[in-house]
MIKE-666796 format. One record per residue: x, y, z of N, C-alpha, C, O in turn. Coordinates in steps of 0.2 Angstrom, whole numbers. Layout:
N
{pt {X, Y, Z}, {X, Y, Z}, {X, Y, Z}, {X, Y, Z}}
...
This chain:
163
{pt {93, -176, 43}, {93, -179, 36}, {86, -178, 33}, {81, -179, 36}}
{pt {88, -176, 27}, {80, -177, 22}, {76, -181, 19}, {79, -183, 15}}
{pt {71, -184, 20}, {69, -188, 15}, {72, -188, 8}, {75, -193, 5}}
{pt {72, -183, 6}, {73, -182, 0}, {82, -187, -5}, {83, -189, -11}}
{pt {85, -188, 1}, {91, -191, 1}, {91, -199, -1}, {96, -202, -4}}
{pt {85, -201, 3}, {84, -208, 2}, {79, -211, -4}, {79, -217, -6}}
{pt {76, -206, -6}, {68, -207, -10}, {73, -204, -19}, {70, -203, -24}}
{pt {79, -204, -17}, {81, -201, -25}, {86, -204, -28}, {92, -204, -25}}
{pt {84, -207, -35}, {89, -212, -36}, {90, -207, -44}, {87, -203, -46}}
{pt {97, -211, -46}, {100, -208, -53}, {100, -214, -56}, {102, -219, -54}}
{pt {98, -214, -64}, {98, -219, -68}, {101, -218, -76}, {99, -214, -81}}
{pt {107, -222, -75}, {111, -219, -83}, {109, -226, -86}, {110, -231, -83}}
{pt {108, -223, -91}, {106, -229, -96}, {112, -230, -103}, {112, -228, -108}}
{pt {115, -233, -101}, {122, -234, -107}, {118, -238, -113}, {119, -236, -118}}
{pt {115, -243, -113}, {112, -249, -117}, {104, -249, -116}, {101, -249, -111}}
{pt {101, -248, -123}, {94, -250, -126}, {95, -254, -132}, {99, -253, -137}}
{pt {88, -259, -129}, {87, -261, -137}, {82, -266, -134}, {82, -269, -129}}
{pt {77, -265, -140}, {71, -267, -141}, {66, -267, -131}, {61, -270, -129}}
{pt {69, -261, -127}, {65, -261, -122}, {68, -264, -117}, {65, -263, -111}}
{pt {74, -268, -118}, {80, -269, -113}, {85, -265, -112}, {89, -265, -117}}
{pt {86, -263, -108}, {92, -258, -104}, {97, -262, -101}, {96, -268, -99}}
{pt {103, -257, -97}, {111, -259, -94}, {111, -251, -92}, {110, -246, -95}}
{pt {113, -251, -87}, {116, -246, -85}, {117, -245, -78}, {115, -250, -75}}
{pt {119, -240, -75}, {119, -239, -68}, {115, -236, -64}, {111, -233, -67}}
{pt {114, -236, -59}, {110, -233, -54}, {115, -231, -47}, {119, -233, -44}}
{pt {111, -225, -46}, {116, -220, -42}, {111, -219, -34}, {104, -218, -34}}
{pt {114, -219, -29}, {112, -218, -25}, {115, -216, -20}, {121, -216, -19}}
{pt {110, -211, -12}, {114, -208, -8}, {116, -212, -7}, {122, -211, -6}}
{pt {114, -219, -5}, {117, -224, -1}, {121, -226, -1}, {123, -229, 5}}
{pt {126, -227, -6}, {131, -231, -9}, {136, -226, -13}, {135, -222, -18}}
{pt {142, -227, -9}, {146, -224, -12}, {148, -225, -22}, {151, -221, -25}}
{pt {147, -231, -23}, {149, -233, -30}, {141, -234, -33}, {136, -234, -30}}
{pt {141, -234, -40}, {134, -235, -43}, {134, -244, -45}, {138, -248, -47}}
{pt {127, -244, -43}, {125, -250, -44}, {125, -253, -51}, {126, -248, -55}}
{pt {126, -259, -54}, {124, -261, -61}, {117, -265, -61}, {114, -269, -57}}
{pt {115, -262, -68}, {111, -266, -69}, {108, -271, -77}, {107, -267, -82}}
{pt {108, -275, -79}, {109, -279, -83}, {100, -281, -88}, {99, -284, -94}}
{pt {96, -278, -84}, {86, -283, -89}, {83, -275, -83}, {86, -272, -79}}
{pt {78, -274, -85}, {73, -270, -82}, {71, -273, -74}, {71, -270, -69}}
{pt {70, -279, -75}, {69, -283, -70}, {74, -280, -64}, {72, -277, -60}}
{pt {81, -283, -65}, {87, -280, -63}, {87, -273, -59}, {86, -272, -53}}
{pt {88, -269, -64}, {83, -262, -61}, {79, -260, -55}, {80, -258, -50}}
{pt {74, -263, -57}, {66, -262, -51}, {68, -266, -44}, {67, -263, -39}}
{pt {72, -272, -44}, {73, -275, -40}, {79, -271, -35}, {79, -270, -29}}
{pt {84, -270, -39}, {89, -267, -35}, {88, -258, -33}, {93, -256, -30}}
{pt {81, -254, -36}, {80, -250, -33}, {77, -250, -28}, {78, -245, -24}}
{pt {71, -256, -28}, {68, -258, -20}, {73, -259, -16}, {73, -258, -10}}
{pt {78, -262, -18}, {83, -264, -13}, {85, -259, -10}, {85, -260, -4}}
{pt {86, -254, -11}, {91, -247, -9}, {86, -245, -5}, {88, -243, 0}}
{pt {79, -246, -6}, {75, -241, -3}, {74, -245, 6}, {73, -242, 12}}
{pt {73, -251, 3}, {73, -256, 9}, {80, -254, 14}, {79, -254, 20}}
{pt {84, -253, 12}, {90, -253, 15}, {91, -245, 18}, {94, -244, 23}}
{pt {89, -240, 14}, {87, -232, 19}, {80, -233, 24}, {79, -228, 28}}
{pt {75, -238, 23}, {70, -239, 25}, {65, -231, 23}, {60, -229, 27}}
{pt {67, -229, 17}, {61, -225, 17}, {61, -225, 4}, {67, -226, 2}}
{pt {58, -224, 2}, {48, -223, 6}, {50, -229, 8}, {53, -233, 4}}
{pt {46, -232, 16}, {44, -236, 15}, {38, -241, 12}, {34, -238, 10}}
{pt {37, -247, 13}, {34, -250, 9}, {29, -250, 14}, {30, -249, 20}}
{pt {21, -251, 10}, {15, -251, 13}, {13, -261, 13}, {10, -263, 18}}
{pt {17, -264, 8}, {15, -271, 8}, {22, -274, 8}, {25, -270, 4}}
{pt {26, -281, 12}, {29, -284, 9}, {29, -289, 2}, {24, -292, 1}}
{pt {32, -288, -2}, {33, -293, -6}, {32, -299, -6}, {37, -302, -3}}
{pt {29, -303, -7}, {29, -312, -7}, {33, -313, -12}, {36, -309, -16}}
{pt {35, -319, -14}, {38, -326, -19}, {39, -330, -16}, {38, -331, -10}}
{pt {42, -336, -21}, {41, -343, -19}, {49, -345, -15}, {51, -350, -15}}
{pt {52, -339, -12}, {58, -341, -9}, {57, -338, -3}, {52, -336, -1}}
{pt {62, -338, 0}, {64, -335, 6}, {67, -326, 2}, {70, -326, -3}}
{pt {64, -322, 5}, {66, -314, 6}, {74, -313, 13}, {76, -315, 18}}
{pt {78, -309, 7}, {84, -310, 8}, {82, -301, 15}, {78, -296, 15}}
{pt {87, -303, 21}, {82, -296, 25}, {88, -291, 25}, {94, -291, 24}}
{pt {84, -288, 26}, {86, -278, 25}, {92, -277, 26}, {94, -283, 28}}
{pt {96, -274, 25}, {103, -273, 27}, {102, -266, 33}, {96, -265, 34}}
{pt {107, -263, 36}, {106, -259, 40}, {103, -250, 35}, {104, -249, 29}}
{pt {102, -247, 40}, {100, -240, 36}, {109, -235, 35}, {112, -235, 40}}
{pt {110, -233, 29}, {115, -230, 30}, {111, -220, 29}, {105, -218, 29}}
{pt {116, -217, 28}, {114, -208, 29}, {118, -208, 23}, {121, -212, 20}}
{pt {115, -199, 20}, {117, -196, 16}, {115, -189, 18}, {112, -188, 23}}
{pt {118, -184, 12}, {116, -177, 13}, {109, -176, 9}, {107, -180, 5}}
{pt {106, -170, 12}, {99, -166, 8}, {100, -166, 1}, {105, -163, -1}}
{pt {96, -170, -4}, {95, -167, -10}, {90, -167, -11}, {87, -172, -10}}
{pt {86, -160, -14}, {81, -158, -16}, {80, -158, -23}, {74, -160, -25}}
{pt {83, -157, -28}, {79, -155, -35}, {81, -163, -39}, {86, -165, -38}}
{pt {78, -165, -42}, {81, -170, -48}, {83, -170, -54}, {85, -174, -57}}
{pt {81, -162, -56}, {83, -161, -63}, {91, -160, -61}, {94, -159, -66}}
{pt {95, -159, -56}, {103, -159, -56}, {105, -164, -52}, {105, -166, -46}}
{pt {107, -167, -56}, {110, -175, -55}, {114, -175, -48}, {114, -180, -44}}
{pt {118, -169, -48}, {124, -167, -40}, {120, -165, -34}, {122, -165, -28}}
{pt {115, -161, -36}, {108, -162, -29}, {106, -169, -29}, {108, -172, -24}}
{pt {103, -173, -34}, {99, -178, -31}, {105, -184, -29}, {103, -189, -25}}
{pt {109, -184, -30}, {113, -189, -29}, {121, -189, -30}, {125, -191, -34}}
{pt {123, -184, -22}, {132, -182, -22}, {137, -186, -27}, {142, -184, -30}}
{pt {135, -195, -26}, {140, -199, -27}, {138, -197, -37}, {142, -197, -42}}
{pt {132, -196, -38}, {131, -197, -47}, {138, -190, -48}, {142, -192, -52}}
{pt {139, -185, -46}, {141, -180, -47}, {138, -179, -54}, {133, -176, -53}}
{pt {142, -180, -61}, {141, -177, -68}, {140, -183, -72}, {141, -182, -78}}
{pt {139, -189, -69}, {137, -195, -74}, {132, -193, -78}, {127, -191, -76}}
{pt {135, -196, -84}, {127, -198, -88}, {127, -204, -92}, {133, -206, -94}}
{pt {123, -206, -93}, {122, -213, -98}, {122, -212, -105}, {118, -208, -108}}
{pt {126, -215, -109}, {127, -215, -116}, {120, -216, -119}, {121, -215, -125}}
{pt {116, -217, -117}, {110, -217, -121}, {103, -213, -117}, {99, -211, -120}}
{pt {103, -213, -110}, {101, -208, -106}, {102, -208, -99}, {106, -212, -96}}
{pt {97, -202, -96}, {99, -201, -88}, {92, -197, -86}, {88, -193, -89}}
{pt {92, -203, -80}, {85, -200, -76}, {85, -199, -71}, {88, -203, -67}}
{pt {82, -192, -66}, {80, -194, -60}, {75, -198, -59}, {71, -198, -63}}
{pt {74, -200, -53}, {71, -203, -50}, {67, -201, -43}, {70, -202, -38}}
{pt {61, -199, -42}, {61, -198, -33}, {54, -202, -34}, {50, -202, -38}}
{pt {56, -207, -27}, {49, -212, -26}, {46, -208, -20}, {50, -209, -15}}
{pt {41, -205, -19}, {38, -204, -14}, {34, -207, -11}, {33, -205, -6}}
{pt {31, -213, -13}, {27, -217, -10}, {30, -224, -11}, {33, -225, -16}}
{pt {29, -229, -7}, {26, -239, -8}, {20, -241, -8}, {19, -245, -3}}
{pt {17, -240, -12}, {10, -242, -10}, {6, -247, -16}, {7, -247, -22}}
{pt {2, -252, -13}, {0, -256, -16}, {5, -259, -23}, {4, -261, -29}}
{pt {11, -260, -18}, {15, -266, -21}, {19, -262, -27}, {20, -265, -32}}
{pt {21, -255, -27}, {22, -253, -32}, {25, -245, -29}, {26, -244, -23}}
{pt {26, -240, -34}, {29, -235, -34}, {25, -229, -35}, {19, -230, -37}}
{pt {27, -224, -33}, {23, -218, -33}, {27, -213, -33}, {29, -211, -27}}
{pt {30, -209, -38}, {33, -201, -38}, {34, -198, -45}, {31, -198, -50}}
{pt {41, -195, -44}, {44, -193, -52}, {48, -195, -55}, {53, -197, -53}}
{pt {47, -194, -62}, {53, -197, -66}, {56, -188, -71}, {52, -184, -74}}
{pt {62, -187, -70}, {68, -182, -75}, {70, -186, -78}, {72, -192, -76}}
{pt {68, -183, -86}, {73, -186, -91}, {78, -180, -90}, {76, -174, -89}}
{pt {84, -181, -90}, {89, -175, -87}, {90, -173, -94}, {88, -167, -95}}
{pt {92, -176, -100}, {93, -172, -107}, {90, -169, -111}, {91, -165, -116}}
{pt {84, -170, -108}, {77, -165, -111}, {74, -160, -105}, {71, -155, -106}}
{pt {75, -162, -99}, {74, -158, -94}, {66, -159, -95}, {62, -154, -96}}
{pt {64, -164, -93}, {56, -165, -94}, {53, -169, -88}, {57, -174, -87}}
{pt {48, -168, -85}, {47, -172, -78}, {38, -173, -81}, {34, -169, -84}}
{pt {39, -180, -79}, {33, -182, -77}, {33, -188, -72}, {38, -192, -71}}
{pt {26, -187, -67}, {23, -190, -62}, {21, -198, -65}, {16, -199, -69}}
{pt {25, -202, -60}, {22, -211, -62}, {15, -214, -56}, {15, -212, -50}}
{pt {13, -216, -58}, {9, -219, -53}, {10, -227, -51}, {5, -230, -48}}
{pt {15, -229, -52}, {15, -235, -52}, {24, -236, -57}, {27, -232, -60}}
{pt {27, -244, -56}, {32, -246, -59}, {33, -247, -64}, {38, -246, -68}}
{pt {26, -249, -64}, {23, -251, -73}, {25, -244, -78}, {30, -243, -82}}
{pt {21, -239, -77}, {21, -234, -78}, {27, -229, -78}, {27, -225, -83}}
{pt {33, -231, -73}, {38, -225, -73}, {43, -228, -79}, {47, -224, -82}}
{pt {42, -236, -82}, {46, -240, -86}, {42, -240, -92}, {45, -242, -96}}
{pt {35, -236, -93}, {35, -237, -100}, {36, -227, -101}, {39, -225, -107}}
{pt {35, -223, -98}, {39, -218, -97}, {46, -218, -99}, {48, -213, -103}}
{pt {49, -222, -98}, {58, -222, -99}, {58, -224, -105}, {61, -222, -109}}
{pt {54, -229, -107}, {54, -233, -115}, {51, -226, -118}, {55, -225, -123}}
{pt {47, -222, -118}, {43, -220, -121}, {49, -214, -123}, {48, -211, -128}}
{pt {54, -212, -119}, {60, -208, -120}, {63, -212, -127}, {63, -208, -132}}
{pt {65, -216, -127}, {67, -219, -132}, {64, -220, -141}, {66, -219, -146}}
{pt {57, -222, -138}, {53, -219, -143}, {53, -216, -148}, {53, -217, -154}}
{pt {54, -209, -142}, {54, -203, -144}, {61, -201, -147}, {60, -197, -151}}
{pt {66, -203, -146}, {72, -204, -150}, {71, -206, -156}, {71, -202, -161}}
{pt {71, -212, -156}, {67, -217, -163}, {64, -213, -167}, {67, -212, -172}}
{pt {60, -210, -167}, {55, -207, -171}, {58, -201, -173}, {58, -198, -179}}
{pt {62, -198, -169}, {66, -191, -172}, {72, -193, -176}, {73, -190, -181}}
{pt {77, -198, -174}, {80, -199, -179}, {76, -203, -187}, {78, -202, -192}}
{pt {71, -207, -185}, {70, -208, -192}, {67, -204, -197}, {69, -203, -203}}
{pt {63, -201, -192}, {59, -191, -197}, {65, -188, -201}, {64, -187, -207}}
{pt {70, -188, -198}, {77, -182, -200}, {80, -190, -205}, {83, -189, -210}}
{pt {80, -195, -204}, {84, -199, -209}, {77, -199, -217}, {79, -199, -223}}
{pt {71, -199, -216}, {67, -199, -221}, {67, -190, -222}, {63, -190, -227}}
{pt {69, -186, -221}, {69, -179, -223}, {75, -179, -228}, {75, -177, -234}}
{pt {81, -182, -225}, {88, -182, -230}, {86, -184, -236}, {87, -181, -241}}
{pt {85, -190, -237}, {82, -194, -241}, {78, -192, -247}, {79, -193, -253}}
{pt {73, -188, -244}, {69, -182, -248}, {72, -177, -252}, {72, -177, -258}}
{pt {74, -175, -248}, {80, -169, -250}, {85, -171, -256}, {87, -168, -261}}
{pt {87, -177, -255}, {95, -178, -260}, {91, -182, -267}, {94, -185, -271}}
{pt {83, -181, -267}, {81, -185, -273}, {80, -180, -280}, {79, -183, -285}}
């Protein structure tokens, strides 16, 4: 088995608004896709998976003011290599996409409490490297942005146009 199987996650985004997302998360691990409901939701249930293939794994435990819920066992998946094809990085993703977007995902590292790898926007086919959570999430917003701004450009162009 490859690293590459457990370190790569699929993220369809059906719902944005104002920075808040819904959508699913695709994994070797799991035959069906996760839900997920705030950002929060997200970050938490992808640590989760990661804990649960035990790779990357973590350089630091997590603290809070609860008890930590413990590892579940390691489950197996096949080799996926690339992230820009949804059906390499994630057999169960097959051809999913999110109504509003789709990402890959590879975390290569856990370190200092936090993330380290690549983020694919799959519909623009554009990859940048995060160095952190903070980071791979203003990334995913910043795809949005970037939406925003094209649709408003092309809505004040028409506008121009029909005066």
């Amino acid at each position: 088995m490859s690293i590459y199987d457990l370190s790569s996650i699929g993220i369809c985004i059906d719902e944005y608004n104002a920075g808040e997302m819904k959508g699913r998360i695709f994994s070797s691990l799991h035959s069906e896709p996760e839900t997920f409901n705030s950002v929060i939701t997200l970050v938490k249930t992808i640590d989760k998976i990661f804990d649960e293939g035990e790779y990357p794994q973590a350089t630091m435990r997590c603290r809070g003011f609860g008890k930590r819920a413990a590892v579940t066992e390691k489950k197996t998946a096949e080799e996926n290599k690339d992230i820009s094809d949804p059906t390499k990085l994630c057999p169960v993703m097959s051809n999913a996409r999110g109504k509003k977007a789709t990402f890959g995902v590879r975390v290569m590292f856990r370190q200092n409490a936090s993330w380290q790898g690549t983020l694919c926007w799959l519909e623009k086919n554009r990859e940048e490297n995060f160095r952190s959570v903070l980071e791979m999430m203003m990334l995913i917003d910043s795809a949005f942005e970037a939406e925003t701004a094209a649709a408003t450009d092309s809505s004040e162009n028409a506008k121009v146009v029909n005066r």
